[in-house]
Each structure stands twice: as structure tokens, then as C-alpha cells.
N, C-alpha and C positions, 0 to 999 in steps of 0.2 A: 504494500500500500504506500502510496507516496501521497505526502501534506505535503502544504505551499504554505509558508508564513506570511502574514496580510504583508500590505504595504508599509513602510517604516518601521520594521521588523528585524532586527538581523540577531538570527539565531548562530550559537555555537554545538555543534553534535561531540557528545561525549561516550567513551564506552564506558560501560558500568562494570563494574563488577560482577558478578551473578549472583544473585540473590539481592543483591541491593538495590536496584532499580526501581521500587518502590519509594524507597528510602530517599534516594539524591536527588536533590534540590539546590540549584546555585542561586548565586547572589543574581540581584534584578538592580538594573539602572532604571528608571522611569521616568522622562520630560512630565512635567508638573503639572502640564494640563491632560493627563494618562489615567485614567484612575487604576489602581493596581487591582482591584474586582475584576475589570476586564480584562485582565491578565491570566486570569487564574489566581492571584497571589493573595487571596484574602487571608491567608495564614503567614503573609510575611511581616514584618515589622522596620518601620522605616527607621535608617537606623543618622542620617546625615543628608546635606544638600551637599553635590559634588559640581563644580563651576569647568567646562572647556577651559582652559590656559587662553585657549585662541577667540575665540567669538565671546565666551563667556558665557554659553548656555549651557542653564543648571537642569542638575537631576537628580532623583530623590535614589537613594542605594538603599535597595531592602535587603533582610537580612532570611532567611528561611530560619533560622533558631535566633535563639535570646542566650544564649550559652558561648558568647565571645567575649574579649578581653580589650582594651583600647587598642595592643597592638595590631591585634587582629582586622579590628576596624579600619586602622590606620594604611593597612597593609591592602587592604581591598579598595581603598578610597584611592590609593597612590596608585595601584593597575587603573581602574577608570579613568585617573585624570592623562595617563600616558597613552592609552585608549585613545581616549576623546581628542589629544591632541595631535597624533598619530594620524583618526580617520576624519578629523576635521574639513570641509568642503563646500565648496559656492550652493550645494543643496541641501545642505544641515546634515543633523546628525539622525541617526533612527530614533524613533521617539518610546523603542523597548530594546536593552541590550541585556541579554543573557551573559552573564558572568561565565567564563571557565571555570570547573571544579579543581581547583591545581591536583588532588588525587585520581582524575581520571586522564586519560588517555583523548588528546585531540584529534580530528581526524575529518578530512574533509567530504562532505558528501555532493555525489556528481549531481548535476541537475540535468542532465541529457541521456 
């Protein structure tokens, strides 16, 4: 079966584990006019505002637990903003970015 993510979407595909794929859940970037409900993420918890370096547009970093530490925050906030400056461009940024799970395995999936 092959899903298409809506427009201003950009998904990352992770391998799981087995048995855990229920379980993992990454962190969620959200532009502010997004409600995280229509994400799915009604069990996430906002946890900071993260600003582009370049343009300056912010976005709300959710967390899927409540079970982190400042560094941790800190450390996920510093990927986004490297992210964001990274894919910054004359047609904005996505306005949902799925976080990488740093313990899973990345891997590009074909669209053709």
C-alpha cells in the first residue's frame, strides 16, 4: 500500500525495531497556525517555540513523552534549528516536520 503525505508535509521513514513499532513516536515540528489534533498528535506535549536562523519562522517542537531532561530538549531544538536552516527557501518551510528517531535506522523511500 503506498500513502502520499498532504501538501507541506515532509515526512522522514524510519525502520523500527520489531516489536516496537507501536511504540515509536518522534518528535513533531508544527508552524503555529497547525493544530497538532490534525496531526494525529493529540498525545504530544508542546514542549518550546523553535525560530529558522534565516527567515525567522517559528514552530512549536512536540514532544511524544514528558520523560526528558533540559539537555535533551536542548539537543532536539539544536537538530530543528540546523534543519530549518539547512532547508530554508523562497517557498517556506513545511508546515509538519517529523523529527528523526536518532535510535532508528534512516532510509529513503522511492516515490516511482
Amino acid at each position: 500500500m503506498i500513502s502520499y503525505a498532504p501538501a507541506g508535509v515532509l515526512l522522514w521513514a524510519s525502520a523500527v525495531k520489531a516489536g516496537n513499532a507501536d511504540k515509536a513516536m518522534n518528535f513533531l515540528a508544527i508552524a503555529p497556525h497547525v493544530k497538532v489534533e490534525a496531526v494525529g498528535g493529540i498525545r504530544y506535549t508542546r514542549l518550546r517555540e523553535v525560530q529558522c536562523p534565516s527567515c525567522q519562522t517559528p514552530f512549536y517542537l512536540w514532544s511524544p513523552t514528558l520523560k526528558l531532561n533540559a539537555s535533551e530538549v536542548k539537543a532536539k531544538a539544536d537538530w530543528l534549528v540546523k534543519y530549518l536552516a539547512r532547508t530554508c527557501n523562497e517557498t517556506g518551510h513545511a508546515n509538519l516536520i517529523i523529527m528523526p528517531d536518532p535510535t532508528t535506522t534512516l532510509r529513503r523511500i522511492p516515490l516511482g
